[in-house]
N, CA and C atoms as an extended XYZ file, in Angstrom:
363
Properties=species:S:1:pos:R:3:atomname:S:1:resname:S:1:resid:I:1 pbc="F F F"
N        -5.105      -65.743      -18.569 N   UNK     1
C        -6.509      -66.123      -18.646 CA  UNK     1
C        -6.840      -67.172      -17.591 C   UNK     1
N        -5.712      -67.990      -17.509 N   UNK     2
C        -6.015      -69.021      -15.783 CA  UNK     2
C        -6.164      -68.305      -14.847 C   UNK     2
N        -5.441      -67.283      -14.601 N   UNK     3
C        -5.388      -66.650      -13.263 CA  UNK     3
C        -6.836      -66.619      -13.139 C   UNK     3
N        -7.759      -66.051      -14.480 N   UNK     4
C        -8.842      -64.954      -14.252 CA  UNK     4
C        -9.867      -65.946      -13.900 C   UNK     4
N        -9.875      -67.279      -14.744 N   UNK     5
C       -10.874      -68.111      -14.447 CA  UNK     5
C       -11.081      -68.969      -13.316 C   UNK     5
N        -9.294      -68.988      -12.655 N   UNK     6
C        -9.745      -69.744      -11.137 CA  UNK     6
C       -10.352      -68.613      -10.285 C   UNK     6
N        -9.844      -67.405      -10.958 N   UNK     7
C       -10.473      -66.351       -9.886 CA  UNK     7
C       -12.004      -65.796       -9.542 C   UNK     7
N       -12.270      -66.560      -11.253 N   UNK     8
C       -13.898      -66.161      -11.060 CA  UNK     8
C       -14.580      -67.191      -10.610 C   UNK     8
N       -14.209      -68.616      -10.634 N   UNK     9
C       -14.503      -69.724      -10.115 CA  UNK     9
C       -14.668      -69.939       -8.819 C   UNK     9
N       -13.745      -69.212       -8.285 N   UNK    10
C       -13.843      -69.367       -6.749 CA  UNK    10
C       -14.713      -67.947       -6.169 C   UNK    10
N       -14.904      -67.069       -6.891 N   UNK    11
C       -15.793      -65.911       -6.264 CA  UNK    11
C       -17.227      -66.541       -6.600 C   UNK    11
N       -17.382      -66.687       -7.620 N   UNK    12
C       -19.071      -67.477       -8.064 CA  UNK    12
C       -19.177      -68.415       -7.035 C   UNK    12
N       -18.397      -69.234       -6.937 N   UNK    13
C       -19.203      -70.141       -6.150 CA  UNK    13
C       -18.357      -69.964       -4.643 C   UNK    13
N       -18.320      -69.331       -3.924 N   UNK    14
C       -17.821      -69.322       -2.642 CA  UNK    14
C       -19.149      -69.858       -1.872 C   UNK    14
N       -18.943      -70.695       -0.814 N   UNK    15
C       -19.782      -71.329        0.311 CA  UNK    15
C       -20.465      -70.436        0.702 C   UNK    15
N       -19.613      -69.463        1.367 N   UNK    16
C       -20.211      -68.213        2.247 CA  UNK    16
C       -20.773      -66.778        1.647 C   UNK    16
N       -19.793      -66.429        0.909 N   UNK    17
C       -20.302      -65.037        0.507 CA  UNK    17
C       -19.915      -65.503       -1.333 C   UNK    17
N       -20.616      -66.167       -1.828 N   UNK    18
C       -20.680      -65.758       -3.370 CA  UNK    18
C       -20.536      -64.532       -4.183 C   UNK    18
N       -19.803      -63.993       -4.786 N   UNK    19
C       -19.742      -62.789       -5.721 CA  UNK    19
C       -19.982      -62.845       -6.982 C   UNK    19
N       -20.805      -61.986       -7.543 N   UNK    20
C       -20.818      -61.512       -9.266 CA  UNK    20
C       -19.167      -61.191       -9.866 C   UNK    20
N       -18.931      -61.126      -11.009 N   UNK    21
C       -17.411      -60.749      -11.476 CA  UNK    21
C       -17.982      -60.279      -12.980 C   UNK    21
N       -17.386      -59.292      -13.529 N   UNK    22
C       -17.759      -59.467      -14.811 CA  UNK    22
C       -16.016      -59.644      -15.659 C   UNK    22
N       -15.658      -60.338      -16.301 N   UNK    23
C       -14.524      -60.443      -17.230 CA  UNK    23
C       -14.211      -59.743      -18.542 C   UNK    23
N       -13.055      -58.934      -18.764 N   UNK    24
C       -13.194      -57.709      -19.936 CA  UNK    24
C       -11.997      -58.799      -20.575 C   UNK    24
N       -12.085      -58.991      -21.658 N   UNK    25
C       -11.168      -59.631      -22.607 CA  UNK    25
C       -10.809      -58.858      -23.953 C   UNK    25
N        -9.526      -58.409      -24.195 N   UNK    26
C        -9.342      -58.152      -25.524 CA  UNK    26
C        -9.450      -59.038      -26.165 C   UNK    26
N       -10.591      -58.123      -27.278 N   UNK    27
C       -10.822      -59.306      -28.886 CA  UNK    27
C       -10.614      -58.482      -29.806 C   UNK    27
N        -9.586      -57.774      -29.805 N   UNK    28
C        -9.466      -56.938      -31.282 CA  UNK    28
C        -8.024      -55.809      -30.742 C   UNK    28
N        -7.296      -55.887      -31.603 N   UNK    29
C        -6.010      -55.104      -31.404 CA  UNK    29
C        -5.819      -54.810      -32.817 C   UNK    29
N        -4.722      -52.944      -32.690 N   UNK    30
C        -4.270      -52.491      -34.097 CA  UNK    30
C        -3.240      -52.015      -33.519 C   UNK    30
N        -1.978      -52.150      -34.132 N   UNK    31
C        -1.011      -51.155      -33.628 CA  UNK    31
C         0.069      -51.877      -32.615 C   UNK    31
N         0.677      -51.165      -32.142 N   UNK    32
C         1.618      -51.857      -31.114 CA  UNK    32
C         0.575      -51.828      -29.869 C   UNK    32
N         0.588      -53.470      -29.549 N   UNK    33
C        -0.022      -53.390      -27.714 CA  UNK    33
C         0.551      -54.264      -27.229 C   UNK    33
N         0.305      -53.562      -25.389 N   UNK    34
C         1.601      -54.277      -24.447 CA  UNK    34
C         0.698      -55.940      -24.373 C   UNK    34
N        -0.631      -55.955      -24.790 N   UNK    35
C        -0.826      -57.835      -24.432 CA  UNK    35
C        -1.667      -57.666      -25.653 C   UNK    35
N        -1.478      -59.240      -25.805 N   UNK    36
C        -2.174      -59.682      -27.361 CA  UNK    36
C        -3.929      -60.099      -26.655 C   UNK    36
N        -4.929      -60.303      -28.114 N   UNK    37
C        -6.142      -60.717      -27.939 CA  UNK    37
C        -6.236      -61.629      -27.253 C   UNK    37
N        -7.008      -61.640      -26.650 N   UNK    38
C        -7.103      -62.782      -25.400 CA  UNK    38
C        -6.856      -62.697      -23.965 C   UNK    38
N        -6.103      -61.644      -23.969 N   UNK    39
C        -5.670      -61.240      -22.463 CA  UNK    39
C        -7.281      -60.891      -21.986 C   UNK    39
N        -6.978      -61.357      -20.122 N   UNK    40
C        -8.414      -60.830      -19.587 CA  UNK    40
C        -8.472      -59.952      -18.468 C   UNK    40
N        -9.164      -59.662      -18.011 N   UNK    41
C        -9.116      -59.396      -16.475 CA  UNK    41
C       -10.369      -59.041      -15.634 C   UNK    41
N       -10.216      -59.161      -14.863 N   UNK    42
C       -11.860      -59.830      -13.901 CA  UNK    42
C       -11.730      -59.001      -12.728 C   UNK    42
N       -13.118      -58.613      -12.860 N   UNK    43
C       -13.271      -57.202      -11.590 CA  UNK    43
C       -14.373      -57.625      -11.151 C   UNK    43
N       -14.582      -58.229       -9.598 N   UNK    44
C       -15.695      -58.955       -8.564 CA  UNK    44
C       -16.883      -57.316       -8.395 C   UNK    44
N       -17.464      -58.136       -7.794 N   UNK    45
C       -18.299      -57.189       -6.754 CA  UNK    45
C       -17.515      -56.079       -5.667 C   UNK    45
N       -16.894      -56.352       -5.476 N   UNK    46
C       -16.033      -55.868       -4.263 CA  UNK    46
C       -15.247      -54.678       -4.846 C   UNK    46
N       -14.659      -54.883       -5.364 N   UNK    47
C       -13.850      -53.899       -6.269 CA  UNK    47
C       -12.345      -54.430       -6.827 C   UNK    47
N       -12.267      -56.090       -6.684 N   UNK    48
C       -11.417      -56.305       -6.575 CA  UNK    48
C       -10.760      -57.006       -8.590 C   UNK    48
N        -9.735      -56.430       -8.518 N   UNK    49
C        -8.965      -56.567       -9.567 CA  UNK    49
C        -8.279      -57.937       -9.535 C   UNK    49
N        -8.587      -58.943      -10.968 N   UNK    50
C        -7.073      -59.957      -11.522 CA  UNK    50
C        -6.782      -60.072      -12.331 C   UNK    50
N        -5.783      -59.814      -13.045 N   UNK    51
C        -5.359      -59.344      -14.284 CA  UNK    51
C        -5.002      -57.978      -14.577 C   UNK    51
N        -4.765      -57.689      -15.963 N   UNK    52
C        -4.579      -56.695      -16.265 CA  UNK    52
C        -4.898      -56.578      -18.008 C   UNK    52
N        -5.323      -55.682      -18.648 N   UNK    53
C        -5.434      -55.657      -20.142 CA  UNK    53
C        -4.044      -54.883      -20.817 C   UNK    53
N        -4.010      -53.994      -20.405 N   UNK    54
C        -2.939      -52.661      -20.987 CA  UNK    54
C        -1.689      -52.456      -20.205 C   UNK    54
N        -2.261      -52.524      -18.853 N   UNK    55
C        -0.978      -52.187      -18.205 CA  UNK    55
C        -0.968      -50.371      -18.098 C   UNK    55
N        -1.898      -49.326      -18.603 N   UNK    56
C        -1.806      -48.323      -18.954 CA  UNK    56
C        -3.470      -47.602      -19.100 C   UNK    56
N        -3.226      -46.932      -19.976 N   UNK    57
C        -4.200      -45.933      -19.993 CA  UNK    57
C        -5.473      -45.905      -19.586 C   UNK    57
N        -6.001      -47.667      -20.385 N   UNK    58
C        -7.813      -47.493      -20.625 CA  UNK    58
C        -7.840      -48.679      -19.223 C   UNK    58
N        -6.953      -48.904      -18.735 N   UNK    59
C        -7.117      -49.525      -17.706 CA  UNK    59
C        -8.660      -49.364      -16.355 C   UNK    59
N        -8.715      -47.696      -16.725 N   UNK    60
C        -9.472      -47.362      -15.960 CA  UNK    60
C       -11.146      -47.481      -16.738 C   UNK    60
N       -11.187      -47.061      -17.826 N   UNK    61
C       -12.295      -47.133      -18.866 CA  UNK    61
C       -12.512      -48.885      -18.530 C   UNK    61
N       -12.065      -49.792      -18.805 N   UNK    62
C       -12.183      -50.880      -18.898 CA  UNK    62
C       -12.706      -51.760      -17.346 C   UNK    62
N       -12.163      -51.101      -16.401 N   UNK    63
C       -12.906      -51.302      -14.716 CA  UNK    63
C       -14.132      -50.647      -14.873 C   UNK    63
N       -14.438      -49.758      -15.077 N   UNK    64
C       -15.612      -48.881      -15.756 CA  UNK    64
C       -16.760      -49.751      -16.468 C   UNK    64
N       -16.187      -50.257      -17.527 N   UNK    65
C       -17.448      -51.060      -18.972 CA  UNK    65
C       -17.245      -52.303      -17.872 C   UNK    65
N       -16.700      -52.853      -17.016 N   UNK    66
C       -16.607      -53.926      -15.964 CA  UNK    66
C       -17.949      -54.151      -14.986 C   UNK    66
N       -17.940      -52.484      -14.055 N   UNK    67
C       -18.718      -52.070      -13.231 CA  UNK    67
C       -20.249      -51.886      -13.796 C   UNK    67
N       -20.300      -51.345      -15.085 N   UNK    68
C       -21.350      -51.264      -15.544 CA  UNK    68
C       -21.850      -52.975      -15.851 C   UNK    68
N       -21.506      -53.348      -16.732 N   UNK    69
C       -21.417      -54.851      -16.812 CA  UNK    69
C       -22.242      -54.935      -15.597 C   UNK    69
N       -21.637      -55.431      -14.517 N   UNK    70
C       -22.277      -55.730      -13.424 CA  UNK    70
C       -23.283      -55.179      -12.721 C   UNK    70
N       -23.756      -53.880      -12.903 N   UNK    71
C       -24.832      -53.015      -12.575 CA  UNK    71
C       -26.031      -53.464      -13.599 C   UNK    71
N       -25.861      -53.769      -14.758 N   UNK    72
C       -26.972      -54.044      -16.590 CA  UNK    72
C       -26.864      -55.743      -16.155 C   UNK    72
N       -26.019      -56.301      -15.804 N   UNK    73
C       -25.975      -57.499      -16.523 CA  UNK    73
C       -26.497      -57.470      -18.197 C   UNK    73
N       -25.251      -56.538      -18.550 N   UNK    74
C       -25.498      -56.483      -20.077 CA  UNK    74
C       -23.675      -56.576      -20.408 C   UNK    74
N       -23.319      -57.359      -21.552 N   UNK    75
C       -22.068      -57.260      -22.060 CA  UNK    75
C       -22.271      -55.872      -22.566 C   UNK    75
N       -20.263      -55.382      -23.180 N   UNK    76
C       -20.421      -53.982      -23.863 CA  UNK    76
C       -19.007      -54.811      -24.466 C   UNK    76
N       -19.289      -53.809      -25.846 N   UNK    77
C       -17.328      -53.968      -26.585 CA  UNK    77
C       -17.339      -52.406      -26.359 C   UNK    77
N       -15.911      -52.102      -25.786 N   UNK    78
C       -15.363      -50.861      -25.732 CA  UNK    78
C       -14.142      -51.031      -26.605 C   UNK    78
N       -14.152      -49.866      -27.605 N   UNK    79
C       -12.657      -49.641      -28.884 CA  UNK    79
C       -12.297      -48.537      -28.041 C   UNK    79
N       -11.129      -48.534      -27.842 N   UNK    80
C        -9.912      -47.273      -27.819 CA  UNK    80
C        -9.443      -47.209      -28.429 C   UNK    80
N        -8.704      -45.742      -28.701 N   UNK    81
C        -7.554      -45.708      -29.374 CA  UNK    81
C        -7.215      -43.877      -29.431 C   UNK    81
N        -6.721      -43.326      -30.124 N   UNK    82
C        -6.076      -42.139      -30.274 CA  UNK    82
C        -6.267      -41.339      -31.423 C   UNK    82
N        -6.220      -40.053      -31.508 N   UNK    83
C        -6.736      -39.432      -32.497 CA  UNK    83
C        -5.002      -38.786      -33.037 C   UNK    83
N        -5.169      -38.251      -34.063 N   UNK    84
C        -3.521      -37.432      -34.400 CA  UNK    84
C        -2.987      -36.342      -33.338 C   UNK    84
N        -3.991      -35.314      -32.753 N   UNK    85
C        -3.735      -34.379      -31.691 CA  UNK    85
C        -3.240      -35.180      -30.395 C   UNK    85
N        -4.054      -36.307      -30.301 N   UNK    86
C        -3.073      -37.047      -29.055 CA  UNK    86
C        -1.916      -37.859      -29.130 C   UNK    86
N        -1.683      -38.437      -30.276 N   UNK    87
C        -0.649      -39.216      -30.559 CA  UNK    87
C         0.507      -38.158      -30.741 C   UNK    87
N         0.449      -36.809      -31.465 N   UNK    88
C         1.485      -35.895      -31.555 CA  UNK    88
C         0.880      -34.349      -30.893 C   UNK    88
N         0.950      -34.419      -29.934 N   UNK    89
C         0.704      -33.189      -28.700 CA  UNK    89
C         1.107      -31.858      -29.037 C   UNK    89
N         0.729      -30.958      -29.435 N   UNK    90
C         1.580      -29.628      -29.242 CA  UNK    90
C         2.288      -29.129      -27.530 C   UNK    90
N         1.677      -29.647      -26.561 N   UNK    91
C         1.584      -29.505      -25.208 CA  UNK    91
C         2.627      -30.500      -24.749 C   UNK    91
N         3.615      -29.822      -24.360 N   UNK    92
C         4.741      -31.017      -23.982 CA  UNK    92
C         4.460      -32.045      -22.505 C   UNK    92
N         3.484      -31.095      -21.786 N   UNK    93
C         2.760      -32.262      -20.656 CA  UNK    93
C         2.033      -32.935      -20.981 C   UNK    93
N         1.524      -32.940      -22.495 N   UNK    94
C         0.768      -33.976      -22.910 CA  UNK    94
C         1.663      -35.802      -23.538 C   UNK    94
N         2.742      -34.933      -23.713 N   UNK    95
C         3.605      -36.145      -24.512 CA  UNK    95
C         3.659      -37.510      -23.310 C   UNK    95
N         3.718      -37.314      -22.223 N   UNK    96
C         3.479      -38.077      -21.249 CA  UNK    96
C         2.741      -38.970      -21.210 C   UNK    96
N         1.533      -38.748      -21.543 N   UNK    97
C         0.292      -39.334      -21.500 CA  UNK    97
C         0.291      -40.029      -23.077 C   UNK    97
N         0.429      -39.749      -24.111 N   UNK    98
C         0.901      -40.493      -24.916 CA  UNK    98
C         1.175      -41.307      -25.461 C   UNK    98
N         2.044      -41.891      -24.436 N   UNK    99
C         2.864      -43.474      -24.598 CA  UNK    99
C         1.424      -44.472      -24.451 C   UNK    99
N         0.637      -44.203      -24.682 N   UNK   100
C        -0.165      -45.270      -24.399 CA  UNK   100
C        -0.795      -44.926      -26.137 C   UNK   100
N        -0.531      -45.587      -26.944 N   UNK   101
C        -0.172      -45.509      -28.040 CA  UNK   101
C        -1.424      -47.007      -28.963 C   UNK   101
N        -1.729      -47.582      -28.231 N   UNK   102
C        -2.286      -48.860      -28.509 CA  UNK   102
C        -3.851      -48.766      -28.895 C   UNK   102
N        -4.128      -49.597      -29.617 N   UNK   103
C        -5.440      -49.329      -29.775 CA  UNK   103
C        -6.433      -50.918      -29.846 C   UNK   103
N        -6.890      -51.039      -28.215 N   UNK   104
C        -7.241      -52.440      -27.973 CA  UNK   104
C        -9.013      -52.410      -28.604 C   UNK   104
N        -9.556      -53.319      -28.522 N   UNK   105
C       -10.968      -53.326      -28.473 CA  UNK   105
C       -11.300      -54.603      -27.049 C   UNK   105
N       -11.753      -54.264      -26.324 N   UNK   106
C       -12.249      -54.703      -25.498 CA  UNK   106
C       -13.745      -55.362      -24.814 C   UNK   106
N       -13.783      -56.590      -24.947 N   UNK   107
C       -15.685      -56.672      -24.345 CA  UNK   107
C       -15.566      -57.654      -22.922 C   UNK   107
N       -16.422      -56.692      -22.588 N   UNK   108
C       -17.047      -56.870      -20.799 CA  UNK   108
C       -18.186      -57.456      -20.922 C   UNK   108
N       -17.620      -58.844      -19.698 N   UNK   109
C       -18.872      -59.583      -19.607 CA  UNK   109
C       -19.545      -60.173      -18.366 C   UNK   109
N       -20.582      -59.672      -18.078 N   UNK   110
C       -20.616      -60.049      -16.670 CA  UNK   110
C       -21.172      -61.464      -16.614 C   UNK   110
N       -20.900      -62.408      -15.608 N   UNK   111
C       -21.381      -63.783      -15.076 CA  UNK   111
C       -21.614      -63.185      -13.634 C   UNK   111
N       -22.793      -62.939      -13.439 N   UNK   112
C       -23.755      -63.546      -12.143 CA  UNK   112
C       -24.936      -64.636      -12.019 C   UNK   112
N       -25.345      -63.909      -11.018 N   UNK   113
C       -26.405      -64.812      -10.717 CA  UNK   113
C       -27.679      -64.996      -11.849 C   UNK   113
N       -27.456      -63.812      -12.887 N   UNK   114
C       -28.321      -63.915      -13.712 CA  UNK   114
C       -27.594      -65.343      -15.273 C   UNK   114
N       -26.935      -65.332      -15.222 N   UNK   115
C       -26.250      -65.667      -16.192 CA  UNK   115
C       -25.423      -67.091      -15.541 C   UNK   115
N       -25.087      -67.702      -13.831 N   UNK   116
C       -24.804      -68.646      -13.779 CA  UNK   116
C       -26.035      -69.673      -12.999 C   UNK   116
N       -25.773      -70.499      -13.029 N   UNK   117
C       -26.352      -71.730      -12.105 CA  UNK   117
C       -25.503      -72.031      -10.720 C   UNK   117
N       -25.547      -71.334       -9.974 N   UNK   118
C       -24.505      -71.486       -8.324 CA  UNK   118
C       -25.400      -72.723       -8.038 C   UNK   118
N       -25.965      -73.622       -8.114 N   UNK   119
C       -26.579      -74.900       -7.525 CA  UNK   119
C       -24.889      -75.735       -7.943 C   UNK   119
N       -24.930      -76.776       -7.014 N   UNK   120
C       -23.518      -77.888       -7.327 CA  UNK   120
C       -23.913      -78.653       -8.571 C   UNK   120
N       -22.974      -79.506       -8.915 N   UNK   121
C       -23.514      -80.525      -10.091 CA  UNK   121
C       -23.995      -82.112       -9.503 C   UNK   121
């Protein structure tokens, strides 16, 4: 969560080129997951990634409710998780995909210009 906040600290307020970021934080977990509530991760304007939530699957869903974030300047909670057909596959190329077994809840939040004060103190 340090990483994410010096990272958004220094994109908000850069001298030269200031950036929007929106921050996705798990606040809700069931099941086995690879990071506990609280984990974050922060996706700029740019496209640029710090952090990580999963390590896996919704990784991409979650850059996604990020991007939007930043397009609305609206928060979102996104739930994942798995249904019985995906957790036990009849399709053995499906068992692959699988292992991502976790079921996070996630909310995206954007801080820009709508939502900070870039003036100094």
């Amino acid at each position: 969560m340090l990483d994410v906040l010096s990272a958004a600290a220094t994109r908000l307020f850069d001298s030269q080129e200031p950036q929007d970021v929106a921050v996705a934080t798990i606040i809700a977990t069931e099941v086995s997951v690879p990071r506990p509530a609280g984990t974050s991760m922060l996706v700029d304007t740019a496209g640029g990634i710090v952090g990580s939530l999963t390590g896996g699957c919704v990784e991409g869903a979650v850059l996604e409710a990020c991007q939007d974030a930043l397009a609305t300047g609206e928060a979102s909670v996104q739930e994942f998780g798995y249904s019985d057909e995906e957790a036990f596959p009849s399709d053995s190329c499906a068992v692959a995909a699988s292992t991502c077994s976790s079921s996070p809840s996630a909310q995206a939040v954007p801080v820009c210009d709508r939502t900070v004060d870039r003036q100094p103190w």
